[in-house]
N, CA, C and O atoms as CSV, one atom per row, in Angstrom:
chain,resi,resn,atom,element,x,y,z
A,1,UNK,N,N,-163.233,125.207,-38.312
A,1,UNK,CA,C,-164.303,126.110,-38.696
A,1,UNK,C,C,-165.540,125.893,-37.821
A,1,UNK,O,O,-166.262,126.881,-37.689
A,2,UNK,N,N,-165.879,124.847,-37.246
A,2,UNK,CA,C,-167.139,124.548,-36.732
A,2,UNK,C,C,-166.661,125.461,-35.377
A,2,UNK,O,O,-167.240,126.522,-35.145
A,3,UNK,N,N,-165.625,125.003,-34.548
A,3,UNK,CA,C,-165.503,125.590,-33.276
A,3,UNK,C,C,-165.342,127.247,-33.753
A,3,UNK,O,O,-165.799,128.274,-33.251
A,4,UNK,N,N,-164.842,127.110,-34.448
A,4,UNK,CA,C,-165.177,129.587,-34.842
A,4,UNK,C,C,-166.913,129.321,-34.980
A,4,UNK,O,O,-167.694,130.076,-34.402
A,5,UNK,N,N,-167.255,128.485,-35.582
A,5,UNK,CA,C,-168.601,128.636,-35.914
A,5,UNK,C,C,-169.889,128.956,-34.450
A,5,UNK,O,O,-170.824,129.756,-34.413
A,6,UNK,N,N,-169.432,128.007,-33.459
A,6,UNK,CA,C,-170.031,127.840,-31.869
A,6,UNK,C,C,-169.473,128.993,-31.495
A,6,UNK,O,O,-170.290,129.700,-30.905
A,7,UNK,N,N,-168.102,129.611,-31.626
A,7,UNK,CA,C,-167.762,130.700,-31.425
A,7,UNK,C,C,-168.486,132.136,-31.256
A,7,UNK,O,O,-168.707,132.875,-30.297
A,8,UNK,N,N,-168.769,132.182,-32.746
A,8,UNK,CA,C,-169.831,133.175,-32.821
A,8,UNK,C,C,-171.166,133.117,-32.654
A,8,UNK,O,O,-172.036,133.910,-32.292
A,9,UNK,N,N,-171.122,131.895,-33.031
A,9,UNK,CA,C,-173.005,132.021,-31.967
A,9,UNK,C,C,-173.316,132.530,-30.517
A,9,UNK,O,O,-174.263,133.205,-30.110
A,10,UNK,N,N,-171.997,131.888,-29.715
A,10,UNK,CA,C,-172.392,131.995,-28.574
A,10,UNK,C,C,-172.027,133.749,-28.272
A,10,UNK,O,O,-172.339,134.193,-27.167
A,11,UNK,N,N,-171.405,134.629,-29.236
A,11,UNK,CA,C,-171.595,135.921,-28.997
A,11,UNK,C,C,-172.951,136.631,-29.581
A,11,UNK,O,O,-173.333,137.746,-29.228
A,12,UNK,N,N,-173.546,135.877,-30.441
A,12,UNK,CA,C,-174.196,136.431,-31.173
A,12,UNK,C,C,-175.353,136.242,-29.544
A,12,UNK,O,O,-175.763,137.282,-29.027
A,13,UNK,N,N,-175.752,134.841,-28.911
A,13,UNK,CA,C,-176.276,134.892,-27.870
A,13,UNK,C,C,-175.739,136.024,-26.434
A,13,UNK,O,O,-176.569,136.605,-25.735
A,14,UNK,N,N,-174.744,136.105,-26.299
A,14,UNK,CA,C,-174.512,137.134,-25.519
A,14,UNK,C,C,-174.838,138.423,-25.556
A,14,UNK,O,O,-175.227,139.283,-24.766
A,15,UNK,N,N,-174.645,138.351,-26.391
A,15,UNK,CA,C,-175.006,139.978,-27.235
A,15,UNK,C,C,-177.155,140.165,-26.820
A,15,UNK,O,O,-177.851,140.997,-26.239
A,16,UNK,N,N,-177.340,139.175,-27.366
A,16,UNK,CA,C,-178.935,138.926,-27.441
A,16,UNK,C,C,-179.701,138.911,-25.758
A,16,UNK,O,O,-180.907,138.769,-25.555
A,17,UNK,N,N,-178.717,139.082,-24.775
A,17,UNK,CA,C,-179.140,138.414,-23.180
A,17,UNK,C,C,-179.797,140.086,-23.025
A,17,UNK,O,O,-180.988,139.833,-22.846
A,18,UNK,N,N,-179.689,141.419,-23.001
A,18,UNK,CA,C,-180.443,141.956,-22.787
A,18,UNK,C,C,-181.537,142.470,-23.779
A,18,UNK,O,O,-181.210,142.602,-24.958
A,19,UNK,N,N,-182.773,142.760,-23.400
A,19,UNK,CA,C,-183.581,143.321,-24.442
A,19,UNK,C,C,-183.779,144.788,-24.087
A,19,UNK,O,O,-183.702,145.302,-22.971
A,20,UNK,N,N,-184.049,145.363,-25.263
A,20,UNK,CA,C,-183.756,146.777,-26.036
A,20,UNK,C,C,-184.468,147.668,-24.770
A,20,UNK,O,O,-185.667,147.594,-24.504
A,21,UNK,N,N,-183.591,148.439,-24.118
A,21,UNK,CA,C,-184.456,149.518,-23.274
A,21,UNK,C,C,-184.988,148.911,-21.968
A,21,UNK,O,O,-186.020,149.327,-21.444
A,22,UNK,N,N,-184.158,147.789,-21.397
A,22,UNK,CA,C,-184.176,147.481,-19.988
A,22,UNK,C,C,-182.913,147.327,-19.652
A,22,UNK,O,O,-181.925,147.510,-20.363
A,23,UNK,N,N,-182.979,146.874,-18.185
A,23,UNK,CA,C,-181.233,146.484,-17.614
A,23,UNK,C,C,-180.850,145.329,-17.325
A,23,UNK,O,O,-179.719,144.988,-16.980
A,24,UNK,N,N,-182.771,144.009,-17.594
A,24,UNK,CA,C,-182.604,142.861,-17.268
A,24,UNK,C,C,-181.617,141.867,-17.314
A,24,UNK,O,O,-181.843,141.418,-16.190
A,25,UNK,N,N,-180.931,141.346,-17.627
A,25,UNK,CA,C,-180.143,139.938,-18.469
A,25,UNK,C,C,-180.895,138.873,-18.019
A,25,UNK,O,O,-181.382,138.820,-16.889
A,26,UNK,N,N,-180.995,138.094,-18.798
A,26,UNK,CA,C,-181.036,137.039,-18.898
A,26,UNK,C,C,-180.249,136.029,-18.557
A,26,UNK,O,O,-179.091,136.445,-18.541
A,27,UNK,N,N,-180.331,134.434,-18.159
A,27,UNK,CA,C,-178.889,133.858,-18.334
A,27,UNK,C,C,-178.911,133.051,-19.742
A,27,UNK,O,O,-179.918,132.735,-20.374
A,28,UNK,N,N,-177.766,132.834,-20.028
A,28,UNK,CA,C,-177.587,132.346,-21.802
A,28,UNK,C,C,-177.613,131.172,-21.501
A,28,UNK,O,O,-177.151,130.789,-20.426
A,29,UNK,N,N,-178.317,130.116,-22.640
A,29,UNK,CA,C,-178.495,129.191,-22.810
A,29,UNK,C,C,-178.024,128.287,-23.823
A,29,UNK,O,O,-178.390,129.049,-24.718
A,30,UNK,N,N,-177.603,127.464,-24.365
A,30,UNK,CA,C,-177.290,126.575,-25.799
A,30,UNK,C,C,-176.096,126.883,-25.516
A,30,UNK,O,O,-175.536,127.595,-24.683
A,31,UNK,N,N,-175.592,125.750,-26.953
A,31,UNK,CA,C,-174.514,126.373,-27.290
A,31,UNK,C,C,-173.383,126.068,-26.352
A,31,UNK,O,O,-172.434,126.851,-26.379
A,32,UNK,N,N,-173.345,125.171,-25.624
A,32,UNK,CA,C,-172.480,124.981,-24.737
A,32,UNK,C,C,-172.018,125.733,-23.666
A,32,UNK,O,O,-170.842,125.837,-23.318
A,33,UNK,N,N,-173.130,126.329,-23.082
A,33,UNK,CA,C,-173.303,127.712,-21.712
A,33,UNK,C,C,-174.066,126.100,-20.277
A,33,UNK,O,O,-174.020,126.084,-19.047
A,34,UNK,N,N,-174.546,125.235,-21.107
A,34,UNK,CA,C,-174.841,123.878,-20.165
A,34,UNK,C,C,-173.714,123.395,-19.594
A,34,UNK,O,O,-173.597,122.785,-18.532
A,35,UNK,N,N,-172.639,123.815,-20.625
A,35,UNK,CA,C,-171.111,123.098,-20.177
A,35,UNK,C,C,-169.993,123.917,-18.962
A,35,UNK,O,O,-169.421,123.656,-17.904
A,36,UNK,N,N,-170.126,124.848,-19.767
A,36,UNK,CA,C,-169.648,125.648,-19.097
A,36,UNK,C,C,-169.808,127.559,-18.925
A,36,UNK,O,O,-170.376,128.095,-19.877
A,37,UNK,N,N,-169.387,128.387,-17.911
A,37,UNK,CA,C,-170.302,129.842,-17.892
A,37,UNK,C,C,-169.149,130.594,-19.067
A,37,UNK,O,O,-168.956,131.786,-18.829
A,38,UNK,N,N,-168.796,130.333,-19.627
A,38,UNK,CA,C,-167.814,131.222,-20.618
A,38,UNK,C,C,-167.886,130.342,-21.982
A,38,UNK,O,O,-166.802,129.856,-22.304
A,39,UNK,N,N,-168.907,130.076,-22.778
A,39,UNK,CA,C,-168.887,129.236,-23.479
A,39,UNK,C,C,-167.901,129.637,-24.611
A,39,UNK,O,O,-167.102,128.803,-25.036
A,40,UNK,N,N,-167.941,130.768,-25.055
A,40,UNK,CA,C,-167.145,131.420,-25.879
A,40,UNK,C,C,-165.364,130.998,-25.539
A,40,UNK,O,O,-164.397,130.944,-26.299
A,41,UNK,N,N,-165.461,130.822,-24.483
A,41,UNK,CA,C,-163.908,130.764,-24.270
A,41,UNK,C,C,-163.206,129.344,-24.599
A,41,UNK,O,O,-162.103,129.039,-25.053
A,42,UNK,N,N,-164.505,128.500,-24.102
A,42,UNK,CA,C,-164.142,127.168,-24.650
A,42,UNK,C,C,-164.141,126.717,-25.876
A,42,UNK,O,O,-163.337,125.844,-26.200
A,43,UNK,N,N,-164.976,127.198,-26.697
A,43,UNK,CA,C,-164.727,127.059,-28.512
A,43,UNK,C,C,-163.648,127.692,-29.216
A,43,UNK,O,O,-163.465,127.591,-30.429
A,44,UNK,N,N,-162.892,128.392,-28.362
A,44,UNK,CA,C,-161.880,129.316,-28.957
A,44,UNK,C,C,-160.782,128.535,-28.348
A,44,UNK,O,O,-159.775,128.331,-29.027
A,45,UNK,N,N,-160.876,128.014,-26.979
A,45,UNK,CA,C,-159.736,126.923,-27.471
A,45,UNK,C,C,-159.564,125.836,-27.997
A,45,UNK,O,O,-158.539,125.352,-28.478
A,46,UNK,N,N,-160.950,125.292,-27.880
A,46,UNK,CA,C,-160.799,124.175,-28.906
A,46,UNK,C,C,-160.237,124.414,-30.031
A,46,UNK,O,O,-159.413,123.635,-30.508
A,47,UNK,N,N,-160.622,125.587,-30.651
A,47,UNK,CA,C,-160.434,125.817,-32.149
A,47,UNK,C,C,-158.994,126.086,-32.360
A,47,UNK,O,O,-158.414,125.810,-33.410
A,48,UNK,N,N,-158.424,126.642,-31.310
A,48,UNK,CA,C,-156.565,126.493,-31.331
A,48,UNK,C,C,-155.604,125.505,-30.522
A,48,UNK,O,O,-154.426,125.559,-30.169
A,49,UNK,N,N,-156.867,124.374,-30.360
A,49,UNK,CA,C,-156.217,122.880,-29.892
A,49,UNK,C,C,-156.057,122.588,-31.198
A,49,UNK,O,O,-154.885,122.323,-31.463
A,50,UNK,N,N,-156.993,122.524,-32.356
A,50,UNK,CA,C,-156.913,122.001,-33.227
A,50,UNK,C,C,-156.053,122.234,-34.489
A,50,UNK,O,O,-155.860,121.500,-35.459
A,51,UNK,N,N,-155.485,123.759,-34.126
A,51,UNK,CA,C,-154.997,124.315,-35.149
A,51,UNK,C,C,-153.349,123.935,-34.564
A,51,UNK,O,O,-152.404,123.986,-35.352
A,52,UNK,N,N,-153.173,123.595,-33.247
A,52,UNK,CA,C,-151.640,123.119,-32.790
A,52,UNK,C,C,-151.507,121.867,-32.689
A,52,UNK,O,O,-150.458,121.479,-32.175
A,53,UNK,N,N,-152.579,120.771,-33.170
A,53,UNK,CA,C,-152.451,119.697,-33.451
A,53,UNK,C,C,-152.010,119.687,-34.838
A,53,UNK,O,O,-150.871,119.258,-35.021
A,54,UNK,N,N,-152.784,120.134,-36.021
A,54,UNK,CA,C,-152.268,120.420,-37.387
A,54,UNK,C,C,-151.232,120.505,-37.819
A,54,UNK,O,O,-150.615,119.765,-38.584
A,55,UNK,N,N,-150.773,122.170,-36.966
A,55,UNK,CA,C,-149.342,122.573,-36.821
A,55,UNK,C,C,-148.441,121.950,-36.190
A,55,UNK,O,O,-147.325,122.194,-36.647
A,56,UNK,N,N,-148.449,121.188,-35.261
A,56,UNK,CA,C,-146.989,120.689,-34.759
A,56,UNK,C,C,-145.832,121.183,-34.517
A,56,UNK,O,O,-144.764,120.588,-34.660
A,57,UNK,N,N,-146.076,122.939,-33.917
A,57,UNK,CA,C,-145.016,123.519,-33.865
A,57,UNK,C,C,-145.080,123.849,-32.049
A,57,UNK,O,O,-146.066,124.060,-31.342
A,58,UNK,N,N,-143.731,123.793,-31.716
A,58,UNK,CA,C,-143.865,124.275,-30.252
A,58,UNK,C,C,-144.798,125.367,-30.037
A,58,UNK,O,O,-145.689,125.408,-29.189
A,59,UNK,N,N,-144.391,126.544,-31.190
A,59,UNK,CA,C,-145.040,127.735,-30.809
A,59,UNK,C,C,-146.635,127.825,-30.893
A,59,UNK,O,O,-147.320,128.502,-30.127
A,60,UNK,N,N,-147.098,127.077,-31.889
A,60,UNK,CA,C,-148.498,126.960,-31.601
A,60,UNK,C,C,-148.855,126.051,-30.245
A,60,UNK,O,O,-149.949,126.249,-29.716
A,61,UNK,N,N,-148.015,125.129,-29.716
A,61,UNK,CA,C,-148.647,124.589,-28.678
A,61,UNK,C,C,-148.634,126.060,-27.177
A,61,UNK,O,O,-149.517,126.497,-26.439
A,62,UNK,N,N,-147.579,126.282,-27.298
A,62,UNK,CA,C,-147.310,127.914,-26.340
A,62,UNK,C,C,-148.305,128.988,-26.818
A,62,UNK,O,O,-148.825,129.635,-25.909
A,63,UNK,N,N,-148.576,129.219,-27.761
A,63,UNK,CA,C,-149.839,129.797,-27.850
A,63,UNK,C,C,-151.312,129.821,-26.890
A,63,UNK,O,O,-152.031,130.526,-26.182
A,64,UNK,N,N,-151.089,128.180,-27.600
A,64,UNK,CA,C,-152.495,127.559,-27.080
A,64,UNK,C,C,-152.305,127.624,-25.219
A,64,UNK,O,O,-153.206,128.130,-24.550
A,65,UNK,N,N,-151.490,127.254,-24.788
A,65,UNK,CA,C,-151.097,127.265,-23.578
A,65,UNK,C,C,-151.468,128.598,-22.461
A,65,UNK,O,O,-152.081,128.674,-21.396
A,66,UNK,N,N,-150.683,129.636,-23.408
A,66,UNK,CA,C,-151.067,131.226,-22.982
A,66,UNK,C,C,-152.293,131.577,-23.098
A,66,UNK,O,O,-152.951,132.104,-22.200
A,67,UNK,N,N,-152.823,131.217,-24.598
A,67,UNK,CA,C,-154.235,131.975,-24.427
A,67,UNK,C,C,-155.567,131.037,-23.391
A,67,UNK,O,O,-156.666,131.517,-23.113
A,68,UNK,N,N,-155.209,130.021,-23.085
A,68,UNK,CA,C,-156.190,129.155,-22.272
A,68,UNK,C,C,-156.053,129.759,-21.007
A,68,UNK,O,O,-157.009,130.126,-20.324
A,69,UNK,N,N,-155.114,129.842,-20.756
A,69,UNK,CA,C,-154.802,130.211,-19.321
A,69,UNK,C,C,-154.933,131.578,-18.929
A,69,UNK,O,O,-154.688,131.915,-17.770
């Protein structure tokens, strides 16, 4: 839940990079955008590292595999 949680923040920040009635962006900050430029992508696999550790099924590890990549 925490990594869905960083999840959506960091869209809720993406979402937030332009302001209303320009074409500026901004670059995004927090939230693990220090770590890496797709922060969103990295909380979403964490969050299905964790769910194929739980599970212990091949297919969740092939999951996790496909959607990282």
């Amino acid at each position: 839940m925490i990594f869905e949680a960083l999840n959506f923040q960091t869209h809720l920040i993406l979402r937030n990079l332009r302001r209303p009635g320009t074409t500026e962006r901004n670059i995004p900050e927090g939230c693990g955008f220090g770590l890496v430029s797709c922060a969103n992508y990295l909380w979403e696999t964490l969050a299905w590292l964790v769910f194929a550790i739980l599970a212990q099924t091949w297919g969740s590890y092939l999951f996790l595999a496909v959607a990282s990549g």
